[in-house]
N, C-alpha and C positions, 0 to 999 in steps of 0.2 A: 892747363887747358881749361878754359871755361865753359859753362855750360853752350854756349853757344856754337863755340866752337866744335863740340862734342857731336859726333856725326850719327844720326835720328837711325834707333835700329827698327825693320821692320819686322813684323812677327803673326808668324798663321795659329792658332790656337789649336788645339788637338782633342777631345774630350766628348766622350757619349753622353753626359751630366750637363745638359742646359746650363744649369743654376752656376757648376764650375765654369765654363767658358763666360757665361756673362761675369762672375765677378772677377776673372782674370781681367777680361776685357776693361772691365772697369778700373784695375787698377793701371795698367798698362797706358789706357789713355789720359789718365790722369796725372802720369807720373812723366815730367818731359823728357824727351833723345829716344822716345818709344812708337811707334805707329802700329796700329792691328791689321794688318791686311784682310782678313777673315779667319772665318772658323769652319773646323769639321768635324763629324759625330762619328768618323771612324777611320781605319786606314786606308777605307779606300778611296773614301772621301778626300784624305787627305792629301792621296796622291795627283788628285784630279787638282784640287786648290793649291797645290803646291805648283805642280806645272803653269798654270792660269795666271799666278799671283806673284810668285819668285821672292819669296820671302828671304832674310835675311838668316832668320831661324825661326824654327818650326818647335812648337813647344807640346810633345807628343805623350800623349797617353799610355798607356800599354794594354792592359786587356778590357777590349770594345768590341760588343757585339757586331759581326759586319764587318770587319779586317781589323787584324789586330795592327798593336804598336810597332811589335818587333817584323810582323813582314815589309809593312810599309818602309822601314827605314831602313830594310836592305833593301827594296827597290828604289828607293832613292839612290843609295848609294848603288847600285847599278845604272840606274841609268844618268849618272856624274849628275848630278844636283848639286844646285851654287849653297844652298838652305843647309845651315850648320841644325843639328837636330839634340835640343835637349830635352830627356826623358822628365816628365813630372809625373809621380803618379804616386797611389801608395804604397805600392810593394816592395820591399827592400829582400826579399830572398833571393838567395845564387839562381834560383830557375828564373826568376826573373828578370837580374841583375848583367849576369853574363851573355846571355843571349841578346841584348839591347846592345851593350857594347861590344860584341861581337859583331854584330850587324852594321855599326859605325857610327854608334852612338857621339857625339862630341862630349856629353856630359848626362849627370845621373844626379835628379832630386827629388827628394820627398814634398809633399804637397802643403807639410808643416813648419814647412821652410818659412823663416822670415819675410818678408815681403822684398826688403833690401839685400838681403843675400839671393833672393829671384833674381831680380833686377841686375843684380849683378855677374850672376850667370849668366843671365841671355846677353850679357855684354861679352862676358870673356866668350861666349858659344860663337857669338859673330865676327869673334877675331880668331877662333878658330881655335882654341886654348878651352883644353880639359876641365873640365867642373865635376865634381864628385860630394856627393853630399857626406858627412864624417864615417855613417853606419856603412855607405854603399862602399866606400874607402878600404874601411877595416875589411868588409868582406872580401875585395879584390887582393886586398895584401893577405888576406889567412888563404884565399887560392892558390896565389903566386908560390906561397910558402910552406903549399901543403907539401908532404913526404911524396918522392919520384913512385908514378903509379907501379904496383906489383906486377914483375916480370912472369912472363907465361912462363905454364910446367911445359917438361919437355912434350908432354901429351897433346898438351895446349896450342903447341906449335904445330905439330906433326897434323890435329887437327883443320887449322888454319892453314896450313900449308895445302891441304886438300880443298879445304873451300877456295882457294886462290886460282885452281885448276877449274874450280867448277864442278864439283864434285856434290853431290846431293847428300843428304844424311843417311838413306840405306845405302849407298854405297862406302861411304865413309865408316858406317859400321861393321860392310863386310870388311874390306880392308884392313881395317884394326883390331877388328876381333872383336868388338865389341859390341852392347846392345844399341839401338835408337835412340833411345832416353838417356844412356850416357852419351854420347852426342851431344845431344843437347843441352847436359848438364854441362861439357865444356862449352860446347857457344855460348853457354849464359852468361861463364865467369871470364870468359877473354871478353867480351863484350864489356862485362862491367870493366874490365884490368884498360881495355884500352879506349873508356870513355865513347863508346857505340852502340848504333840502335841495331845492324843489320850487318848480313855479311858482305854486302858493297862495301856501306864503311868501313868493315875490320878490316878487307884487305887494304884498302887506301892508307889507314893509317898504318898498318904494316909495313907495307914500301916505306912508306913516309917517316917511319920509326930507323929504317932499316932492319926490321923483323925478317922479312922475306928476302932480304936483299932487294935487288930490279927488277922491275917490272923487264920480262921478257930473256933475263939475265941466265946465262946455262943453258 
């Protein structure tokens, strides 16, 4: 296929940093089968220009004062956006990393990326083909491959089993026999065991474990 034939991707820039959006821009227009539709200095920005513009992909930042990366591109992806979404930014940590593709990232790069390895992401991003930068790679595959999270003590359950009722922490310590503060010290560590911030979550992914059995089950 030749260049000509090679069909022009379009692209909205994402970036609270002037200085980045312009020399994105600069290279993007300079480099032909690329068009910049425009630019925005945050996510919320970005969702307003993304609906307006309908980019092909959206080349998204991640933390920008005034709506971040990762909410924006789960409300993309909620409200079905044609704009395939490649993360550029500099953060390559799991807080960072997972959450982005979580949200429905198509692809994951560092800002130190090559110019031609860019270029080539936002190609594979607009046919809809995974892009991962090496470091952000390794991280998904050391997650994928971490050891099965630690199974609740029978304590652990019993306590979860009462938050699932609805049950309050003094009560849950009359119950048990126990203090408040151990209470707590179990919802600390089911919490970490079952990757959660709150007792909604835990029961959710309880069910969803099969921890509790059905919701509504007995």
């Amino acid at each position: 296929m030749t260049d000509a034939d090679t069909p022009t991707v379009s692209v909205l820039i994402v970036d609270d940093h002037p200085v980045v959006r312009d020399g994105l821009r600069g290279m993007f227009e300079a480099a032909p089968g690329f068009r910049v539709l425009g630019e925005a200095a945050n996510g919320v920005e970005a969702l307003e220009r993304a609906a307006a513009l309908d980019p092909d992909v959206v080349l998204m930042d991640l933390r920008m004062p005034g709506g971040s990366g990762v909410d924006a591109i789960r409300e993309l992806a909620r409200r079905g956006a044609r704009a395939e979404v490649l993360v550029l930014t500099t953060y390559d940590t799991d807080s960072d990393t997972l959450p982005a593709i979580e949200a429905g990232a198509t692809g994951y790069l560092l800002k130190d990326a090559p110019r031609e390895e860019l270029f080539a992401a936002v190609r594979a991003a607009a046919e809809g083909r995974t892009v991962l930068s090496p470091a952000v790679a390794s991280r998904l595959v050391s997650a994928v491959r971490a050891p099965a999270a630690e199974p609740l003590s029978a304590r652990e359950r019993e306590v979860l089993a009462l938050v699932a009722r609805g049950t309050s922490n003094r009560e849950i310590a009359r119950e048990l026999f126990i203090s408040e503060a151990t209470v707590k010290t179990h919802l600390t560590h089911l919490y970490a065991k079952l990757g959660v911030r709150d007792r909604a979550a835990a029961v959710a992914v309880a069910y969803e474990r099969g921890i509790l059995g059905r919701p509504g089950a007995g």
